[in-house]
C-alpha positions as CSV (number, residue, x, y, z in Angstrom):
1,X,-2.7,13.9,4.2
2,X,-0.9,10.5,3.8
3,X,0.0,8.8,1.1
4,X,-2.4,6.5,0.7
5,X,-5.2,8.9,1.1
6,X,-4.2,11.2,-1.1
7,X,-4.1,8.4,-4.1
8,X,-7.5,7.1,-3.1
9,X,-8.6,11.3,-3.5
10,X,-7.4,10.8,-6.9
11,X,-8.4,8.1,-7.9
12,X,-11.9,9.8,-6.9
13,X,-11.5,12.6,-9.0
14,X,-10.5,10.3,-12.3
15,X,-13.7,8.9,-11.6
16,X,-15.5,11.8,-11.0
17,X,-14.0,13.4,-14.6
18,X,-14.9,9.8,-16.7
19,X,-18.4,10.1,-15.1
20,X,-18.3,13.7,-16.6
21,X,-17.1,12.8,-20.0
22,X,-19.1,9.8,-20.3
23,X,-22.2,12.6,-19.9
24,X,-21.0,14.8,-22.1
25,X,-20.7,11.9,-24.8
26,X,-24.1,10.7,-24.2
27,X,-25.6,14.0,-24.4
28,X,-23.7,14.0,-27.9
29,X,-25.3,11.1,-28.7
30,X,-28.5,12.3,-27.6
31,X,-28.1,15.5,-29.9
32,X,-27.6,14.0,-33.0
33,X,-29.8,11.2,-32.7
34,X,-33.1,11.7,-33.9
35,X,-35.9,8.8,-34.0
36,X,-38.3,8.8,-36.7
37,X,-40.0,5.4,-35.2
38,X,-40.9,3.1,-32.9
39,X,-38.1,0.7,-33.7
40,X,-35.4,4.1,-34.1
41,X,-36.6,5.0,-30.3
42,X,-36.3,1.5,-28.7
43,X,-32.5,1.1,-29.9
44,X,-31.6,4.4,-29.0
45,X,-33.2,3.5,-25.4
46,X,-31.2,0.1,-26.0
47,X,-27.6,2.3,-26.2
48,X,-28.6,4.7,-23.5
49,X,-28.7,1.5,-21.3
50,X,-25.7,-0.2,-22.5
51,X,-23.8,2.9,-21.8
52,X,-25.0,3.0,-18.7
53,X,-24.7,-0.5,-17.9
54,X,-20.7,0.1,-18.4
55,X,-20.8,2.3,-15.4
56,X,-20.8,-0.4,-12.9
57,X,-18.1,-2.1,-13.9
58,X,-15.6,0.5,-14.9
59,X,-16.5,2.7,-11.7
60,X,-16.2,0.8,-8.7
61,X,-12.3,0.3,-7.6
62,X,-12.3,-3.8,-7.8
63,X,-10.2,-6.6,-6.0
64,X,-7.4,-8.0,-7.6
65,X,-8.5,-11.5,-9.1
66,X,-11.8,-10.5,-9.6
67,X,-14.1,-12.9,-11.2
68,X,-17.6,-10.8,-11.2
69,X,-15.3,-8.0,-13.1
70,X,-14.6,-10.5,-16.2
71,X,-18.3,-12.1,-16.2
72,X,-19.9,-8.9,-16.1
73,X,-17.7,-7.5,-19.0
74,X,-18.7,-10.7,-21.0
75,X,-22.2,-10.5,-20.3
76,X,-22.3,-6.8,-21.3
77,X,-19.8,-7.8,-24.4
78,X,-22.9,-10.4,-25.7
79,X,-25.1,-7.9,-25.3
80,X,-23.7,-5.1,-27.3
81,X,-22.6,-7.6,-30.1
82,X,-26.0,-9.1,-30.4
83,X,-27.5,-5.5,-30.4
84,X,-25.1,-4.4,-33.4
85,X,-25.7,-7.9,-35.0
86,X,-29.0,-7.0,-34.8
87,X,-29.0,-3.7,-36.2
88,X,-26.6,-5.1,-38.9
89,X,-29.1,-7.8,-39.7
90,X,-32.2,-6.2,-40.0
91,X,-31.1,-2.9,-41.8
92,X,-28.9,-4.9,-44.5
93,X,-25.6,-3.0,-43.0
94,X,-26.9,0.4,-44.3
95,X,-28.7,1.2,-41.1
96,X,-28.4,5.1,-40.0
97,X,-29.9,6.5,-36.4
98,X,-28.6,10.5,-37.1
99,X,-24.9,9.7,-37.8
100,X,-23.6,8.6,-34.4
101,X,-23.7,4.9,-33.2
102,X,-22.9,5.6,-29.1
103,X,-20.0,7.3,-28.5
104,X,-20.7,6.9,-24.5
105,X,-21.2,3.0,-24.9
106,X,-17.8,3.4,-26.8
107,X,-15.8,5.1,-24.1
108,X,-17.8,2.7,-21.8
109,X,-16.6,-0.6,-22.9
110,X,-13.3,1.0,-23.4
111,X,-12.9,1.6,-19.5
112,X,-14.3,-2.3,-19.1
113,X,-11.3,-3.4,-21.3
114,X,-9.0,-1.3,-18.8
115,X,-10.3,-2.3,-15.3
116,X,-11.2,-6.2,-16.2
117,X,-7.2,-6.3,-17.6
118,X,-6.5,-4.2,-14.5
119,X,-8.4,-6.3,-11.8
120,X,-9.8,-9.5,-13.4
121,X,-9.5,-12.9,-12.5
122,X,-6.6,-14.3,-14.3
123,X,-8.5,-16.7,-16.3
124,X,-11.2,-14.8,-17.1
125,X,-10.0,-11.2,-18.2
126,X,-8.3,-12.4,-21.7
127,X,-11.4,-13.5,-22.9
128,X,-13.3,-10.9,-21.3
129,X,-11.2,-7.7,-22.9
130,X,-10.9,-9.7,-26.4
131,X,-15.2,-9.7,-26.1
132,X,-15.3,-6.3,-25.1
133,X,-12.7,-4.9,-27.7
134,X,-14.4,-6.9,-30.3
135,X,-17.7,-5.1,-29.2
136,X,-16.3,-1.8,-29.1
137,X,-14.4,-2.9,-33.0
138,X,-18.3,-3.3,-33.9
139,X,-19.9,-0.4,-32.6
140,X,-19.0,2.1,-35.8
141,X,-21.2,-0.4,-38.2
142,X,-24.6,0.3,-36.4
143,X,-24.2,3.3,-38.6
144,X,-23.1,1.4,-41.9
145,X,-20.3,-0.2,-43.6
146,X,-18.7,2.8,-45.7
147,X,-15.1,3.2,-45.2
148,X,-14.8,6.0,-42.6
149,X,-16.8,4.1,-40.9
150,X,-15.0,1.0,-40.2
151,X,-11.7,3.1,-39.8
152,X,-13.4,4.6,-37.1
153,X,-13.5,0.8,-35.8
154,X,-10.3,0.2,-36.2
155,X,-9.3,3.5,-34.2
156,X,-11.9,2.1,-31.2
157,X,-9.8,-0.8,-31.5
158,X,-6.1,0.3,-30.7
159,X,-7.9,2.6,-28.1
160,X,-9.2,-0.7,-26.5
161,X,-6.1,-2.3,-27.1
162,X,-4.1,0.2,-25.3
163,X,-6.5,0.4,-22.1
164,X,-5.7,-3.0,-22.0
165,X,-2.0,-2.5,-22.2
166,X,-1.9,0.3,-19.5
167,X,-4.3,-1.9,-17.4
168,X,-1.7,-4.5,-17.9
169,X,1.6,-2.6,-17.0
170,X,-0.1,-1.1,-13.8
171,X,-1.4,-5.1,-13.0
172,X,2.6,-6.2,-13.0
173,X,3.8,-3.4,-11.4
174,X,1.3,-3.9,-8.3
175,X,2.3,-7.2,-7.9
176,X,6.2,-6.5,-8.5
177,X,5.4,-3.7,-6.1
178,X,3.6,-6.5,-3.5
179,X,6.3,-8.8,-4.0
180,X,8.9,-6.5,-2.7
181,X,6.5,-5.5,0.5
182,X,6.2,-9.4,1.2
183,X,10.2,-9.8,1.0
184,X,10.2,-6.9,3.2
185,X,8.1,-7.7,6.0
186,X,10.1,-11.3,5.7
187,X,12.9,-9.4,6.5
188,X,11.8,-7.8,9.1
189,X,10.0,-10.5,10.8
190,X,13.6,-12.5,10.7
191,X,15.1,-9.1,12.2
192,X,12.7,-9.6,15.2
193,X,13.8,-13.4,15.4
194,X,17.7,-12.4,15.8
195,X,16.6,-9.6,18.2
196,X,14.8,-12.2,20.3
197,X,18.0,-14.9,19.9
198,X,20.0,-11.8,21.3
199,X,17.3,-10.6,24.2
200,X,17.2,-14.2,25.1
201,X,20.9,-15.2,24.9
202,X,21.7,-11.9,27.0
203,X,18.9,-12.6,30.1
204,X,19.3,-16.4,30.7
205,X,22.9,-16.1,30.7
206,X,22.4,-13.6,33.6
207,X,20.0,-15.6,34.9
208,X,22.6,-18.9,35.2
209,X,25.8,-16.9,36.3
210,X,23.2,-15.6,39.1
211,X,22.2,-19.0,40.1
212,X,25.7,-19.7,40.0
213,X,26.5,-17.4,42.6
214,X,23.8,-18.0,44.4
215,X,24.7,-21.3,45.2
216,X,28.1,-20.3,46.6
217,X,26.7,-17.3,48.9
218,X,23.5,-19.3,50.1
219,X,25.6,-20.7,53.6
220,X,27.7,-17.3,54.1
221,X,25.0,-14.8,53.2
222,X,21.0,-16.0,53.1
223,X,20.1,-12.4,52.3
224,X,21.9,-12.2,49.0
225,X,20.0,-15.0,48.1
226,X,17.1,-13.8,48.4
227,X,18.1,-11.0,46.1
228,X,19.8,-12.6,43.4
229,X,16.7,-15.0,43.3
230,X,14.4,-11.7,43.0
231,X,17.0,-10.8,40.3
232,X,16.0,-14.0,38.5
233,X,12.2,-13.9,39.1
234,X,12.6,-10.1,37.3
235,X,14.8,-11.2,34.3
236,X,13.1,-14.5,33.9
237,X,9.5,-12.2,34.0
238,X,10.9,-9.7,31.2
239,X,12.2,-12.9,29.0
240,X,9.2,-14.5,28.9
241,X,7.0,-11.6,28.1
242,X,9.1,-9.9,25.4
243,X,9.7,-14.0,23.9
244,X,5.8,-14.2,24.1
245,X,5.2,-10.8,22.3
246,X,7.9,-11.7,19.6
247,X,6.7,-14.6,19.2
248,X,3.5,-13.6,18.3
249,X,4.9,-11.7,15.4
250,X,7.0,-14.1,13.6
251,X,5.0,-15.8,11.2
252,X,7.4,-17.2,8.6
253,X,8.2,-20.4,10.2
254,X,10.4,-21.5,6.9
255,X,13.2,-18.8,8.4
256,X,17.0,-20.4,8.7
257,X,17.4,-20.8,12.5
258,X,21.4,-20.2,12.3
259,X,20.6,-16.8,10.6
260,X,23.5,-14.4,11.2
261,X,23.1,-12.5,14.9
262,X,23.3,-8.7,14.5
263,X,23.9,-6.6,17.8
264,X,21.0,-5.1,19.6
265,X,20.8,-1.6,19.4
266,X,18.4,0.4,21.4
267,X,17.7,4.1,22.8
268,X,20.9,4.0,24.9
269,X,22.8,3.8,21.5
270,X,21.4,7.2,20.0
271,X,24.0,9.5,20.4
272,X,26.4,7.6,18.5
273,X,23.9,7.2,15.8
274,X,23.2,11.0,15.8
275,X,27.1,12.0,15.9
276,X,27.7,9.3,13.4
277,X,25.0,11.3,11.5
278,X,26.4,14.6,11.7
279,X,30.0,13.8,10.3
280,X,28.2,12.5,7.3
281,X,25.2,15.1,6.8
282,X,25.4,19.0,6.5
283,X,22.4,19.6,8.7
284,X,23.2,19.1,12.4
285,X,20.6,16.7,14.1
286,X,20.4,17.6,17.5
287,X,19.0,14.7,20.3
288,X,16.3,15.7,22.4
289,X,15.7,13.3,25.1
290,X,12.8,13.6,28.3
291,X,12.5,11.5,30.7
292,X,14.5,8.4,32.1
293,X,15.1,5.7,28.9
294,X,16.7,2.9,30.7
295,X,14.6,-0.1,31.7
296,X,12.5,0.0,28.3
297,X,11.5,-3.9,26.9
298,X,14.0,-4.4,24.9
299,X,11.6,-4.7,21.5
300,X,10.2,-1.1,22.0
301,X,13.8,0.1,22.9
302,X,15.8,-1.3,19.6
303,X,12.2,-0.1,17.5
304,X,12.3,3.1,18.5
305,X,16.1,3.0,17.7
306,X,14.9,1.8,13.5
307,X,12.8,4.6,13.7
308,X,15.6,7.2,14.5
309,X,17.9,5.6,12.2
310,X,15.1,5.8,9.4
311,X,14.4,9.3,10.1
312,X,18.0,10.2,9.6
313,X,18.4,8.3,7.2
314,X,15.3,10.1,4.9
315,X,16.9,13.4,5.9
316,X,20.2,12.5,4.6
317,X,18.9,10.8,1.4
318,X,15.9,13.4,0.4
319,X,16.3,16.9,2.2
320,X,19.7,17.4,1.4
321,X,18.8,21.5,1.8
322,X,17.9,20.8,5.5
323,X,19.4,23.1,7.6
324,X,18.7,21.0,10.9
325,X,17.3,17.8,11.9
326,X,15.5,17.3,15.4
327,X,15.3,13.9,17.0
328,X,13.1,13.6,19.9
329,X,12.4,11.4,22.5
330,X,9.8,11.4,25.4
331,X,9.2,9.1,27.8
332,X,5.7,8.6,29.8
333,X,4.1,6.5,32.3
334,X,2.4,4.3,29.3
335,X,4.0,5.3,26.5
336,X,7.4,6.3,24.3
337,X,6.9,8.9,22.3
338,X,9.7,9.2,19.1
339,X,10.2,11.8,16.3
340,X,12.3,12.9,13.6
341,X,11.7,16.1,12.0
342,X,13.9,18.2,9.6
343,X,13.1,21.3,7.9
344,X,13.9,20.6,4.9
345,X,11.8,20.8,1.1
346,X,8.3,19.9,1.1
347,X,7.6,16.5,-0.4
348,X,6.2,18.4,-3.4
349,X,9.4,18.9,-4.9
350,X,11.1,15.4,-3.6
351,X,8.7,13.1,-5.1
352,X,10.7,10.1,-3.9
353,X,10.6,11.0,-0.4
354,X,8.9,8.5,1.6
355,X,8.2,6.0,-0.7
356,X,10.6,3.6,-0.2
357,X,10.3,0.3,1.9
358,X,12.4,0.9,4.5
359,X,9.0,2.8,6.5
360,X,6.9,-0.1,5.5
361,X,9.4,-2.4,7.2
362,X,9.4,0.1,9.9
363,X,5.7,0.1,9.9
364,X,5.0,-3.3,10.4
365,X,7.9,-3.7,13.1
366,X,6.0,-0.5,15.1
367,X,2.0,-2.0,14.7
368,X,3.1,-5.3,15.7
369,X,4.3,-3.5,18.8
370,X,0.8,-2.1,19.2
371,X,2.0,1.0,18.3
372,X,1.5,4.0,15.8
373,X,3.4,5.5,13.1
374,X,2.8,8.2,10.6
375,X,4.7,10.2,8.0
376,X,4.3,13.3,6.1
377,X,5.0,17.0,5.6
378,X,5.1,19.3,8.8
379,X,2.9,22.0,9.5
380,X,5.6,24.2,9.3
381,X,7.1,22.8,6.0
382,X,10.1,19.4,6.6
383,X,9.2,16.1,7.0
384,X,8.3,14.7,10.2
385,X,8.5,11.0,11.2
386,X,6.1,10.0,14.0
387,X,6.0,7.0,16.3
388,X,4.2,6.1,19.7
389,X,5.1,2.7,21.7
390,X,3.5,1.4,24.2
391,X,5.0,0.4,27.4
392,X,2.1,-1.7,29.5
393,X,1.9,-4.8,27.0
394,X,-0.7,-7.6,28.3
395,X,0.6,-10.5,27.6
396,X,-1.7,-13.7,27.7
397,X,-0.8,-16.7,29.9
């Protein structure tokens, strides 16, 4: 199971649990309330559906920036003030409906105050916690105004206020978190643009000392020509493809065009990455390569050559009890085929492992490829890194 859905299967079973709790709290309320009229019924029917009507807004998993989220909660906030105002009003502040004033619309609101400072629009979500802490401040006086009472309100309070601080911390942590992707995939997107500078540079200077020559053999020898100018058409194909398809994937256009070049490296490179590896590691990674490698486009070639270095990389850094590490290559008609596996600790005990941003980076260099990439524990225990390129690219004229 990846990351990702492994935190959506708990977020699911939070839910799931609240749901529970907020049952068991109205059945609580349901126990010790007991109606003696008309008017005791209808505002016990009045909580039941103000508890319930907390569901929908603390349940769903909401878009940052929401702006129904905040409404909502201030709608429902209105709502359960004017109904305690109400209750306050009429019975003088001594009103009692069997000693419990909704413990479920308590617990309720609460998780409003949480997701709305969580997910809600910017604007909107102060005033929108403030109205629904002040509500759940409130809720104790439907019962009276003795003093246990309204210490119990002033309990419901900090437990409002700190759902909205824990709502808050994990709000600026997801955007510190987003922030760092963001500067990542810039990074990598200007990694593609000095890979293409290089692929370029490399081919057309081929391509002119071939000209070159070509001039000086065309009286002497026609026939080598006509090769060197089928060496041209070939390189000038595999430019312009590989430029196209890069192209395409750069989309920061504010990038500094004299950016500092870094050398290509691609799958030729790996077995001075892997012994580089092995006088630094104590688990021997060992190179497994099938079929012919040479003649790759040069994008899928210095990708799958990040990948490896990744791999080795999240060996060295979080199975340091790995006793070897496998690097594999396999090369088919329409696709190259790359792992990295070590058999090292399961992720349970290496918490860290995987998270950082170097495999996002990775990951958005691979799917811009129109490839695949995947992480996670081996069936046989390790970590196993994953990645499939494709070799027949269209590219649009």
């Amino acid at each position: 199971m990846s990351t990702p859905d492994l935190r959506r299967w708990w977020v699911r079973l939070a839910q799931a649990a609240a749901l529970v709790a907020m049952g068991l709290l109205a059945l609580f309320d349901l126990r010790f309330s007991r109606p003696e009229s008309m008017a005791d019924l209808l505002i016990l029917l009045v909580r039941i559906g103000l508890a319930v009507a907390t569901v929908p807004l603390w349940l769903p998993v909401h878009r940052l920036g929401s702006r129904r989220l905040p409404v909502g909660a201030l709608a429902l906030a209105s709502a359960s003030l004017a109904v305690t105002a109400a209750i306050v009003v009429v019975s003088g502040g001594s009103y009692v409906l069997g000693g419990s004033w909704g413990l479920a619309e308590s617990a309720g609101l609460i998780g409003v105050v949480f997701v709305v400072a969580r997910w809600g629009a910017p604007r909107l979500a102060p005033a929108a916690a403030v109205a629904a802490g002040l509500a759940v401040a409130t809720l104790p006086l439907r019962s009276g105004a003795e003093s246990l009472l309204v210490i119990f309100g002033l309990l419901q309070v900090l437990a409002a206020a700190g759902a909205a601080a824990v709502g808050l911390y994990l709000r600026i942590m997801a955007a510190g978190r987003e922030r760092a992707i963001a500067l990542v995939r810039a990074e990598q997107r200007a990694e593609f643009a000095r890979d293409l500078h290089d692929f370029i540079a490399h081919h057309v200077t081929g391509i002119v000392v071939q000209a070159q020559g070509a001039r000086f053999v065309a009286e002497q020898d026609p026939q080598r020509v006509i090769v060197a100018l089928e060496q041209i058409e070939r390189a000038g194909a595999e430019t312009m493809a590989s430029m196209r398809r890069m192209v395409g994937i750069l989309r920061n256009p504010h990038a500094p065009p004299d950016a500092p070049l870094a050398p290509l490296a691609g799958v030729t490179e790996l077995e001075p990455l892997v012994s580089g590896f092995n006088g630094a590691a104590n688990a021997p990674a060992r190179l497994h390569v099938d079929g012919d490698l040479n003649g790759l486009p040069v994008e899928v070639s210095t990708s799958a050559y990040r990948v490896v270095m990744e791999g080795l990389t999240n060996a060295r850094q979080h199975a340091p009890d790995a006793r070897s590490v496998d690097v594999a290559l396999r090369r088919t008609p329409d696709w190259l085929l790359v792992r990295v596996a070590d058999d090292g600790a399961s992720p349970r005990t290496a918490p860290a492992r995987g998270h950082g941003f170097g495999l996002i980076g990775l990951t958005e260099r691979v799917r811009a490829l129109g490839g695949t990439i995947t992480a996670g524990p081996g069936v046989a225990g390790g970590w196993v890194l994953d990645a499939a390129f494709p070799l027949r690219v269209a590219v649009t004229r």
